[in-house]
PASEZA-350555 format. One line per field, with one value per residue (C-alpha): residue in three letters; residue number from 0; x, y, z. Coordinates in steps of 0.5 Angstrom, whole numbers. Example, Ala and Ser with C-alpha at 12.3 -4.5 7.8 and 13.67 -1.06 7.14 Angstrom:
<sites>
r c(Ala Ser);
k c(0 1);
px c(25 27);
py c(-9 -2);
pz c(16 14);
</sites>
This chain:
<sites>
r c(Unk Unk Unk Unk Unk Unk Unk Unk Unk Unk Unk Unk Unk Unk Unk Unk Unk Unk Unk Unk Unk Unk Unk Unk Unk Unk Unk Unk Unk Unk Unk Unk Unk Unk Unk Unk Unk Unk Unk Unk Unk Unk Unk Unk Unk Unk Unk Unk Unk Unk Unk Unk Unk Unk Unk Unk Unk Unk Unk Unk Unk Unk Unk Unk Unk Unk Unk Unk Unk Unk Unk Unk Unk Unk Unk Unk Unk Unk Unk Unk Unk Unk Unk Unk Unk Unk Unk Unk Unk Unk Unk Unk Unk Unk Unk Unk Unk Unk Unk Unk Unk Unk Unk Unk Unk Unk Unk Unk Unk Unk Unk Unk Unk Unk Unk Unk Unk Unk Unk Unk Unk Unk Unk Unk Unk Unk Unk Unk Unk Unk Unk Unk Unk Unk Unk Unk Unk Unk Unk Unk Unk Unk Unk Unk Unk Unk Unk Unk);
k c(0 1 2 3 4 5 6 7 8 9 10 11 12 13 14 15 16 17 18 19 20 21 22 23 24 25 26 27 28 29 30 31 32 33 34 35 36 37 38 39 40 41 42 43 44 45 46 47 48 49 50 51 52 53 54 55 56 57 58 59 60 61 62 63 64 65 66 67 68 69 70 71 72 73 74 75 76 77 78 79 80 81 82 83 84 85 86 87 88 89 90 91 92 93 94 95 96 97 98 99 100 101 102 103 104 105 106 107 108 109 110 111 112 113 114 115 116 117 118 119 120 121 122 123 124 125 126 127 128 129 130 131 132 133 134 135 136 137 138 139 140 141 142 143 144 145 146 147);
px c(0 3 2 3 -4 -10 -13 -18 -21 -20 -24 -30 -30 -32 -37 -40 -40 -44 -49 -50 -52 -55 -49 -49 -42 -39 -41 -39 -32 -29 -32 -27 -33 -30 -33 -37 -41 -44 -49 -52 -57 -57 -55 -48 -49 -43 -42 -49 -54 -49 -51 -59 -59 -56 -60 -66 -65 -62 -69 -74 -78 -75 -69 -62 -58 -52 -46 -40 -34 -28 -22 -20 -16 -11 -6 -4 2 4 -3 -8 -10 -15 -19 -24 -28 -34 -40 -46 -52 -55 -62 -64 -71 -74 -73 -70 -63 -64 -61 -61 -58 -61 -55 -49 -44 -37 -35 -29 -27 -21 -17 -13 -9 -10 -9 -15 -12 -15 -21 -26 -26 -29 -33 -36 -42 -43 -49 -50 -56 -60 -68 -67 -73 -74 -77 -85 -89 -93 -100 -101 -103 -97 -100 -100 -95 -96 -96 -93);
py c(0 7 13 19 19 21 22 18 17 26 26 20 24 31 27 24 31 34 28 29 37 36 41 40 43 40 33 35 37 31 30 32 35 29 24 19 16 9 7 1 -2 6 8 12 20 25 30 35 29 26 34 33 26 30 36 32 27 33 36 31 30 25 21 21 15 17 13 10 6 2 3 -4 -2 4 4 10 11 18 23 16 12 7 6 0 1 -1 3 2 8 7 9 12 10 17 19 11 10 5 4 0 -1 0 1 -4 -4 -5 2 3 10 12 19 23 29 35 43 42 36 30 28 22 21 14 11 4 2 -6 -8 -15 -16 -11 -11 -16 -18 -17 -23 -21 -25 -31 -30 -36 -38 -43 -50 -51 -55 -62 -63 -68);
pz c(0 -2 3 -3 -5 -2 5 3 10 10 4 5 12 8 5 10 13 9 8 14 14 7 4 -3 -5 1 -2 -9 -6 -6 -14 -20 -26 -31 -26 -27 -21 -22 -16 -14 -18 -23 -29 -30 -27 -29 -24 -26 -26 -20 -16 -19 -16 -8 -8 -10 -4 1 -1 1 7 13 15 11 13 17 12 16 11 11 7 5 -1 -3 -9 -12 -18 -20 -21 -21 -14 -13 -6 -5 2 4 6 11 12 18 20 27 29 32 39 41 41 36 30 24 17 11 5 5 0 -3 -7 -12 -13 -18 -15 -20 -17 -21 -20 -14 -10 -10 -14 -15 -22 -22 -17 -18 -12 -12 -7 -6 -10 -14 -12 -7 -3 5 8 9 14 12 12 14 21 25 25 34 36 39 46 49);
</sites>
């Protein structure tokens, strides 16, 4: 693992920062205006769609997942580096301490050092399955057990 690339965790926190306080120029930051953003189970966006996608979601009414990553991966050779994370939103549940995950997925980002720093030109999001379905109930009633 080389150490001359990016802060990738200075940059992920960045973003997570201004995902959190719904700052769209905070969250576009870390993106160069070449990027090409391939999110889980969507088409492509380059940078303009990609800022129309986070004003659209910091727009809308209710909870945004609080994101948390982890640094798997980091190369970089001369202007270029690659990093894979994981990443995880959680969710919290109104006034209760409880919290639960709601995003899971595996991210590979391509950085490029340009007269601006480090930015993120590429970035590709895998989740573990696209249109994954969660379990629903039975309808049907359980048959009572026999006693012995």
């Amino acid at each position: 693992m080389q150490n001359n690339g990016p802060d990738v965790i200075k940059l992920f926190d960045t973003w997570i920062a201004g995902y959190d306080k719904g700052s769209l120029e905070q969250v576009m930051s870390v993106f160069d205006p070449s990027v090409v953003y391939i999110p889980p189970c969507y088409p492509p966006q380059n940078f303009s769609e990609l800022r129309k996608w986070f004003a659209t979601d910091f727009e809308r009414s209710g909870a945004r997942p609080h994101w948390t990553f982890k640094v798997v991966y980091l190369e970089s050779s001369g202007d270029l580096a690659v990093a894979i994370s994981e990443w995880a939103g959680y969710s919290d549940f109104g006034n209760s301490r409880l919290q639960a995950e709601v995003h899971r997925f595996r991210s590979v980002d391509v950085f490029k050092n340009g007269k601006d720093g480090w930015k993120i030109v590429r970035t590709v999001n895998g989740p573990n399955e696209c249109g994954a379905t969660i379990a629903k109930p039975s309808k049907k009633k359980p048959k009572p057990r026999k006693k012995k």
